[in-house]
N, C-alpha and C positions, 0 to 999 in steps of 0.2 A: 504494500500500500504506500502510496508516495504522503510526504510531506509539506510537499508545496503547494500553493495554489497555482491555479491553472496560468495565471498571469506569468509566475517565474518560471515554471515548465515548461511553456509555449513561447519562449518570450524568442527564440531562433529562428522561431516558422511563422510568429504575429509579423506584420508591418512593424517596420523601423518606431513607429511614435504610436503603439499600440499602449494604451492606459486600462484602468479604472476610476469610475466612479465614487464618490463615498459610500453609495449601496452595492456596489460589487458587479457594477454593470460593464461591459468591453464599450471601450471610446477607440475610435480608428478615426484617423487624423481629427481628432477634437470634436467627432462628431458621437453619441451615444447611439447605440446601433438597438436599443431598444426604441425610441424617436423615428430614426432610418426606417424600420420595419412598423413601425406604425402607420408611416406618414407615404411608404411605396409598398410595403406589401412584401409578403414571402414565398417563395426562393428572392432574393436578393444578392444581387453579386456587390461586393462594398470594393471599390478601388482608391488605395490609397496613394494621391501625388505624390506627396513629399518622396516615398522609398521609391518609388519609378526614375524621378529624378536623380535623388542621390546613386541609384545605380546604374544609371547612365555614363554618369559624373565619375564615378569609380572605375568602370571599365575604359573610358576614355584615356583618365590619369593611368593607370595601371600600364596600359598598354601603350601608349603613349612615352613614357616612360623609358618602355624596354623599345622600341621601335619608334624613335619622332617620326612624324605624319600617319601614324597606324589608324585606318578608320572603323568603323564598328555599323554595321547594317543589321537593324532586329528583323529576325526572322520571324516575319508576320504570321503565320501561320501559328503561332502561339497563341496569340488573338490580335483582331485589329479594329480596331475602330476610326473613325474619324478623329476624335477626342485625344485620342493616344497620340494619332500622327499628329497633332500640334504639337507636342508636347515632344516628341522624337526630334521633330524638326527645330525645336527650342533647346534641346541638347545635344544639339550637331551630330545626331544619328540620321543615318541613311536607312531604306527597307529592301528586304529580299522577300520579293513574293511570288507565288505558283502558281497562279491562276489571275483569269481576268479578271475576275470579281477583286483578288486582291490588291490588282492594280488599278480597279477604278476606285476601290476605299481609299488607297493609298494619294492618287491625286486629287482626289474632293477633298481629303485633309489638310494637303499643301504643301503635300512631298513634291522637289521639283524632281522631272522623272529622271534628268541626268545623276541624281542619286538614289538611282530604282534599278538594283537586278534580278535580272525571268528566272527563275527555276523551276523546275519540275520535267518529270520524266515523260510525259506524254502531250505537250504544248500542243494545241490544235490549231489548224490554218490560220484560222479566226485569230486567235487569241494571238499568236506571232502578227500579224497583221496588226493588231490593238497594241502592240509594243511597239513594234518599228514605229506607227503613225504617232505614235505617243513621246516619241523619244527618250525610252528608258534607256540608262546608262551604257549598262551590261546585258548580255543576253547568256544565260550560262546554256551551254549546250549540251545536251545529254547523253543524245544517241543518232547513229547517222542519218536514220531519217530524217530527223529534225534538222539535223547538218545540211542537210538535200535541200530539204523545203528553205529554209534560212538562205542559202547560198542564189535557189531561184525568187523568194520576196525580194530579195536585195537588189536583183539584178532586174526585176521589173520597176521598181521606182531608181536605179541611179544611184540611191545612194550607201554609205559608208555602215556599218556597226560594229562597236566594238563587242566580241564575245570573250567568255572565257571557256576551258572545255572542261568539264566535270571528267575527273579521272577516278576509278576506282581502283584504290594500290595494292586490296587484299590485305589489310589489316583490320583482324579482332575490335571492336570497340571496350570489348568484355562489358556489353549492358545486353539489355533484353531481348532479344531476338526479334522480336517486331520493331525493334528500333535500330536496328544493326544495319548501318548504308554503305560500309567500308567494304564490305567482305568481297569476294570475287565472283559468289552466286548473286549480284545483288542486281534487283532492277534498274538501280541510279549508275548513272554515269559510265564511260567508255572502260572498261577492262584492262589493264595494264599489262599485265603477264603472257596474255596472248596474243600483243602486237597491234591491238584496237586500238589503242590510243593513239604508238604514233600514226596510224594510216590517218585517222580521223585528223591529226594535226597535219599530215599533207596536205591531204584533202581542202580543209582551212587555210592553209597559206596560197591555196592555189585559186582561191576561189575570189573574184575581184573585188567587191564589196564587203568582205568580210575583216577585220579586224580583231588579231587574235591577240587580245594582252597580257592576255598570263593561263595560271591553270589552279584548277580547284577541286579542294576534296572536301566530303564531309562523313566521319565515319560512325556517326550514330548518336544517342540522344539517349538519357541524360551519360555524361562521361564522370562518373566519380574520381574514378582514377585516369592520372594524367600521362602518365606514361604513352596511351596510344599516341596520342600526338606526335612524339619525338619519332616512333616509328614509322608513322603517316609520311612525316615531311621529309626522313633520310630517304623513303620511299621514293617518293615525288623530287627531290632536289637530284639525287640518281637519270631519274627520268629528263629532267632540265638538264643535265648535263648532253646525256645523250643525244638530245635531240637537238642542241648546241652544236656536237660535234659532226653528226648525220649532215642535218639539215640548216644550218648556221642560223636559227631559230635563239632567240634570248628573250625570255620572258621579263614582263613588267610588270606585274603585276601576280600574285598568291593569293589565296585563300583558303585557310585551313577549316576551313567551317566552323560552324557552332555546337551544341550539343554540350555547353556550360550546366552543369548540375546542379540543382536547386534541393535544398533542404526542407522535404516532404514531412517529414518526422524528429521527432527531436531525437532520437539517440540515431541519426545517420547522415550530419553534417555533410553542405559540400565543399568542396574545396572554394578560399578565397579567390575573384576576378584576379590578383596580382600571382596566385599560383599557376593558371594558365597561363596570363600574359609571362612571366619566367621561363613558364618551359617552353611554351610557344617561341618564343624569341630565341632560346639560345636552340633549340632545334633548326630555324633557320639560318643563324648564323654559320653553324656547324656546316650544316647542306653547300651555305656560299663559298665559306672558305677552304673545306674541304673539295668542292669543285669547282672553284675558280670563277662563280657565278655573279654579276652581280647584286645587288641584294635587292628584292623586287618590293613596288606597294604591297602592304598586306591591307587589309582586311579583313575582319570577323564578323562572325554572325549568332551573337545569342539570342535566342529568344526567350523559354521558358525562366532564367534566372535574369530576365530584367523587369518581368511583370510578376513571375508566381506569387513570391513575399510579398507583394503589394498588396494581392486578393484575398479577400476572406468571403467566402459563401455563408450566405443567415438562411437558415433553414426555423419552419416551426415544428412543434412535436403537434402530431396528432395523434397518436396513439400509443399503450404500450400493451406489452406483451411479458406476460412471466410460463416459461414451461418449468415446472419444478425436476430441479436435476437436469435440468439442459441447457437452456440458456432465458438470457433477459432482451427480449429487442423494444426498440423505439424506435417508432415508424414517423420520421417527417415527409412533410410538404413535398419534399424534391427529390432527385435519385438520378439511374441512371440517365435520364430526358437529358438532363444538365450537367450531368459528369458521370460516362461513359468508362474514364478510365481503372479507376476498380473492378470493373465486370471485363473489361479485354486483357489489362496491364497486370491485375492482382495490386495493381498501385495502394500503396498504405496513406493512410493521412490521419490528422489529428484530431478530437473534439473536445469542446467545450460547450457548457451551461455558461452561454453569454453572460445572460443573466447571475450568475453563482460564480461571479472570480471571484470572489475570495474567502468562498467554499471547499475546503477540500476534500475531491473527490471520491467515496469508498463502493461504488457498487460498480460490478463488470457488465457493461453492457454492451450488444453490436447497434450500430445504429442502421438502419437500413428504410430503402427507398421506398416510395408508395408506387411504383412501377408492377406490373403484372410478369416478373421474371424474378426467378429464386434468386439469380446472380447480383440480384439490385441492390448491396448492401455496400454503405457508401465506410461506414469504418466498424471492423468485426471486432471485440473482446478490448473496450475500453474503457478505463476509470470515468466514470462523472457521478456526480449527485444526483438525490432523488431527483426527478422532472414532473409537470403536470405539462396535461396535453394543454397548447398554447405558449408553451415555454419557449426559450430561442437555444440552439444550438448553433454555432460558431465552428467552421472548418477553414483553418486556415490553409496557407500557402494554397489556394484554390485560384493565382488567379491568370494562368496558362492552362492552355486547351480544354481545357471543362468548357468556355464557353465558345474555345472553337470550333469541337466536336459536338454540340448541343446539336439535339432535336427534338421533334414533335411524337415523340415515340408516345403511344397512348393520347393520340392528340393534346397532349401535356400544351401549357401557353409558357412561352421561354420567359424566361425571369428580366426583371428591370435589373440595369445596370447603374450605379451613383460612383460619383469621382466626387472624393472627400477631399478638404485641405484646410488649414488653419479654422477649422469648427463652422467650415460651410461644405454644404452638400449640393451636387447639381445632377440633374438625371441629364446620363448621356445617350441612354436607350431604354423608351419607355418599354414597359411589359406589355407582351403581344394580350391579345382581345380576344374574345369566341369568331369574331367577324371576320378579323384578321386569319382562321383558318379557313376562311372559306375565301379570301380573297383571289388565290389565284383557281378555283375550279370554277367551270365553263358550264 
């Protein structure tokens, strides 16, 4: 049985200015999240500025630091909004997105799109077309098809793009298997080992309107231990050499990818932004100097550890459940609709009785989803206080892909979103409606 209240036990996975009240209630950036949930309603996603910004601000320094001019592009696809991308483009971060949808959020926000590059593995005519016309920065390239199609958009309108080519170097990320993009079986990016890459960079050099600045790898999500990186890049700096010496080819440009770990739970820290940026950097250097290379722009790409700690999901209790000799559940408002990744990932996460910080916790309970799927159980076998239905439950580090992966599953209505800061709140996306499911059927 722990000793602490939930406030000092969480205090790694809350937002950076996570409080209490004098009644024991969670404040997230100054705002009381019992107020929040009165005033928008639950599921509720609470975003908090201040730690978005600060960790912004840290990865830039950090990196920055070990490499001057190193820039940092958030991988949208952790979530995006509008709302964020000011606030990205306020801390001189660039976006990496996959889709067209994510590049039309990305420029209603006011990302300019020369600091916007395309990923994703299966880009459609369409959507190459929506970039070229758009003028995003980079176009990362994935596979030859796409090399084909790329090579003939460009040469129907005349003009120039810069790409880079997503290489896959056969390096372990040692994380989860569904998150695993490095390996040599993997859907992303050209293959190294079998001679894919360099044709695909012929290919590229040959092609008139193409512009190839560099090369990029990304070897999976979340990365606790940092070690693959160094392996990743002696990989890849290998690869630049050779293709230096083949083909008089000198890259400008790296990108080690993202895949920055975020600390889901409190006994399994991730490593600090300045622990990548170290080894990241001297992995590169190593690659240069050891092959004579010179030392290219870098690049990173986090996503999940520059928003998760931000997020805290408010759920309410509606029900409970006692089976004697078995277990205890509490069944809230939300589930997997809204966070998917405990039922695919086995992902762990935290709880709290919002309401009860500074209660400490003595009964074992799973808290689980109001979703019609056994697997809907959002955290299994964990300390909190008694509850009554109506109470608030509190899951932090919730605020990476839960709501990028959200759906209507069970016709569920997706939850409002609020961006907190200095004890004001602003709704940045309101909660969908019953109307709102039937808007797009015909």
């Amino acid at each position: 049985m722990t000793t602490q209240t939930p406030l000092d036990a969480l205090r790694e996975v809350l937002p950076l200015n996570a409080a209490t009240n004098e009644d024991g209630v969670l404040q997230i950036g100054g705002c009381d999240v019992r107020e929040l949930a009165n005033e928008y309603g639950t599921p509720l996603y609470i975003y908090d500025e201040h730690t978005i910004r600060q960790t912004c601000r840290d990865y830039l320094h950090d990196f920055q630091s070990q490499m001057p001019g190193a820039r940092a592009h958030y991988a949208s696809k952790a979530w995006l909004s509008p709302a964020l991308v000011e606030i990205l483009v306020e801390e001189g971060f660039g976006l990496d997105v996959v889709s067209a949808g994510e590049l039309h959020v990305a420029l209603a926000g006011g990302m300019e799109p020369e600091q916007i590059g395309f990923h994703g593995n299966g880009k459609t005519p369409a959507e190459l077309a929506y970039a070229l016309d758009s003028g995003v920065g980079r176009i990362i390239v994935d596979n030859d098809d796409e090399l084909a199609l790329l090579d003939e958009l460009t040469r129907s309108r005349a003009s120039e793009q810069q790409i880079m080519l997503r290489i896959t170097p056969g390096v372990d990320a040692q994380t989860h298997a569904k998150t695993t993009t490095g390996l040599r079986d993997s859907k992303f990016g050209f293959p190294l080992p079998s001679g894919q890459a360099e044709s695909a960079l012929v290919r590229a050099l040959e092609a008139p309107f193409l512009d190839v600045a560099g090369f990029h790898i990304h070897l999976g999500s979340p990365l606790f231990n940092i070690e693959p990186y160094a392996d990743g890049i002696a990989t890849i700096g290998e690869f630049a050499a050779q293709m230096k010496e083949r083909h008089g080819y000198e890259w400008r440009e790296f990108s080690p990818g993202g895949g920055m770990a975020l600390s889901y739970t409190a006994d399994r820290t991730a490593p600090a932004s300045e622990r990548y940026a170290v080894k990241i950097a001297e992995a590169i250097h190593t690659a240069c100097d050891t092959h004579g290379l010179p030392m290219p722009d870098v690049h990173i790409e986090p996503g999940r550890s520059v928003v998760g700690r931000a997020g805290v999901a408010l759920y309410s209790v509606v029900s409970r459940k006692h089976i004697p000799e078995t277990r205890d559940y509490v069944t809230v408002d939300g589930g997997m609709a809204d966070n998917i990744r405990p039922a695919m990932y086995d992902s762990k996460y935290e709880a709290a009785a919002a309401e009860q910080m500074h209660t400490i916790p003595s009964l074992t309970v799973t808290v689980a989803g109001k979703f019609c799927e056994s697997g809907d159980v959002l955290v299994r076998d964990t300390l909190l206080p008694s509850l009554q239905p109506g109470e608030l439950i509190a899951i932090p580090a919730s605020g990476a892909y839960q709501i990028a992966m959200e759906s209507n599953y069970n016709l569920a209505l997706r939850p409002a979103i609020v961006m907190v800061r200095d004890g004001q709140a602003r709704l940045v996306r309101r909660r969908q409606t019953l109307d709102d499911l039937l808007h797009l059927e015909l």
